[in-house]
C-alpha positions in Angstrom: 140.1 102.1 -20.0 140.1 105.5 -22.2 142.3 104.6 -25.2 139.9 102.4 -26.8 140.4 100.4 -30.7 138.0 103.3 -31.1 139.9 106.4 -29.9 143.0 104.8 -32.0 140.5 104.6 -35.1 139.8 108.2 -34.8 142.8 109.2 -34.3 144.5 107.6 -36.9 141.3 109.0 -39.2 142.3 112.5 -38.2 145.7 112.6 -39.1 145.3 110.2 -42.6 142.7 113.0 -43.4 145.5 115.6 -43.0 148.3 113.4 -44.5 146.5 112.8 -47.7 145.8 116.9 -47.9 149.4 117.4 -48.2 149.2 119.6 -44.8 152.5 119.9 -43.3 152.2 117.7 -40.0 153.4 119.3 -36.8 153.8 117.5 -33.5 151.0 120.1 -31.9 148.1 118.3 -35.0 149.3 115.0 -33.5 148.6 116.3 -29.7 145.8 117.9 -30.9 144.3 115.4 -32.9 144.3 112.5 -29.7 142.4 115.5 -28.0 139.5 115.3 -30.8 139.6 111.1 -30.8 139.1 111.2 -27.0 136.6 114.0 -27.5 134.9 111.9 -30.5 135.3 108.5 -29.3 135.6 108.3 -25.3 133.0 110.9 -23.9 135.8 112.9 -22.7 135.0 116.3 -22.1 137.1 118.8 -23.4 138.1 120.5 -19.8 139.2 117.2 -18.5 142.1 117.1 -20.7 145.2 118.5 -19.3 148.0 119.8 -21.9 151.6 120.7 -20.8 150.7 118.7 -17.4 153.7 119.6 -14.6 155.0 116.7 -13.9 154.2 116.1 -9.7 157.6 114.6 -9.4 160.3 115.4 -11.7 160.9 119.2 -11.6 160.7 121.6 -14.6 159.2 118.3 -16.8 155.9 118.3 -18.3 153.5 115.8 -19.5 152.1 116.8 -22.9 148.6 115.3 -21.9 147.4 114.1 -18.9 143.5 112.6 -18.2 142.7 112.3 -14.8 140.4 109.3 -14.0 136.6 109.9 -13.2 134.1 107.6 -12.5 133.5 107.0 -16.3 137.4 106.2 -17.3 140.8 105.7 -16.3 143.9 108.1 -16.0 145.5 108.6 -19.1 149.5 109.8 -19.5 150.0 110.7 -23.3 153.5 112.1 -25.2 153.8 112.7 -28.6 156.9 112.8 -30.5 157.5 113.8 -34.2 160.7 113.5 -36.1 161.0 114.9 -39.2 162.8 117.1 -41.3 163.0 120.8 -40.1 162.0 123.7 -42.4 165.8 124.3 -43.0 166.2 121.2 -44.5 168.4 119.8 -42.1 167.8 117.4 -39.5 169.1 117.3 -35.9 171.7 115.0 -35.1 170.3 111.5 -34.5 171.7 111.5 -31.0 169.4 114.7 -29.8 166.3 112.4 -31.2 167.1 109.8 -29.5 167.4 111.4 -25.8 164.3 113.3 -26.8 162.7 110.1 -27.0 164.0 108.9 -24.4 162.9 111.5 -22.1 159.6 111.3 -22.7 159.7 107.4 -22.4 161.2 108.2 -18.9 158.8 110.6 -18.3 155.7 108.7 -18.8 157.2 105.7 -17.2 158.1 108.0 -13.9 155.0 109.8 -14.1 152.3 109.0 -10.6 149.5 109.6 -9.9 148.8 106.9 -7.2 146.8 104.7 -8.7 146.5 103.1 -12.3 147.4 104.8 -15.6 147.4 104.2 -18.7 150.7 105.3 -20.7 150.7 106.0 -24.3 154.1 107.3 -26.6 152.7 108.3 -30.0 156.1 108.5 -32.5 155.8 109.4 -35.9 158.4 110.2 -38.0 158.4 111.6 -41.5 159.9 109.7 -44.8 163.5 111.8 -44.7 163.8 110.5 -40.9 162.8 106.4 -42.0 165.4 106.4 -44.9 168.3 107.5 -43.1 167.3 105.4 -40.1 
């Protein structure tokens, strides 16, 4: 197992550090900062991490990480997805969220590699997106 209490606790660390900065929070930080935790946290190198992974079955989709297994861990399917308000000030209509969500929970849930995987959806939304919920 890769995504250890540990990796989480980094993780979370990483993007609490940036929260309380005030740094606007893109869904690339949240990709990005997984890659550090597993860096930090896990032993994993940073070459074993796969981003924008084509999907080996379902054409034109990609994974937006992908850990193969080794001797030291286990595969590892990750997709991050972060609503929030768009620099325009509008949002998108709740229905395009929704099938975006849904495709990436479809996507990791299709997603094989022959043998076991572990399957993470990271979703994150920001406070405009939780009050009109």
């Amino acid at each position: 197992m890769v995504m250890t209490q540990e990796v989480f606790q980094r993780f979370s660390q990483l993007l609490g550090e940036r929260l309380l900065k005030g740094t606007r929070i893109e869904e690339d930080v949240v990709r990005y900062s997984l890659f550090a935790a597993l860096t930090d946290e896990a032993s994993v190198l940073p070459g074993e991490i796969l981003l924008e992974y084509e999907d080996p079955k379902i054409p034109r989709a990609k994974i937006d990480g992908y850990l193969p297994s080794n001797d030291k861990h286990t595969a590892a399917v990750w997709e991050p997805k972060y609503d929030r308000e768009i620099p325009s000030g509008h949002n998108q209509p709740r229905s395009n969220e929704a099938g975006a969500l849904i495709n990436d929970v479809f996507r990791l849930g299709a997603f094989e590699i022959g043998g076991p995987i572990e399957r993470l959806l990271i979703y994150l939304t920001d406070e405009e997106i939780n009050l009109k919920s």
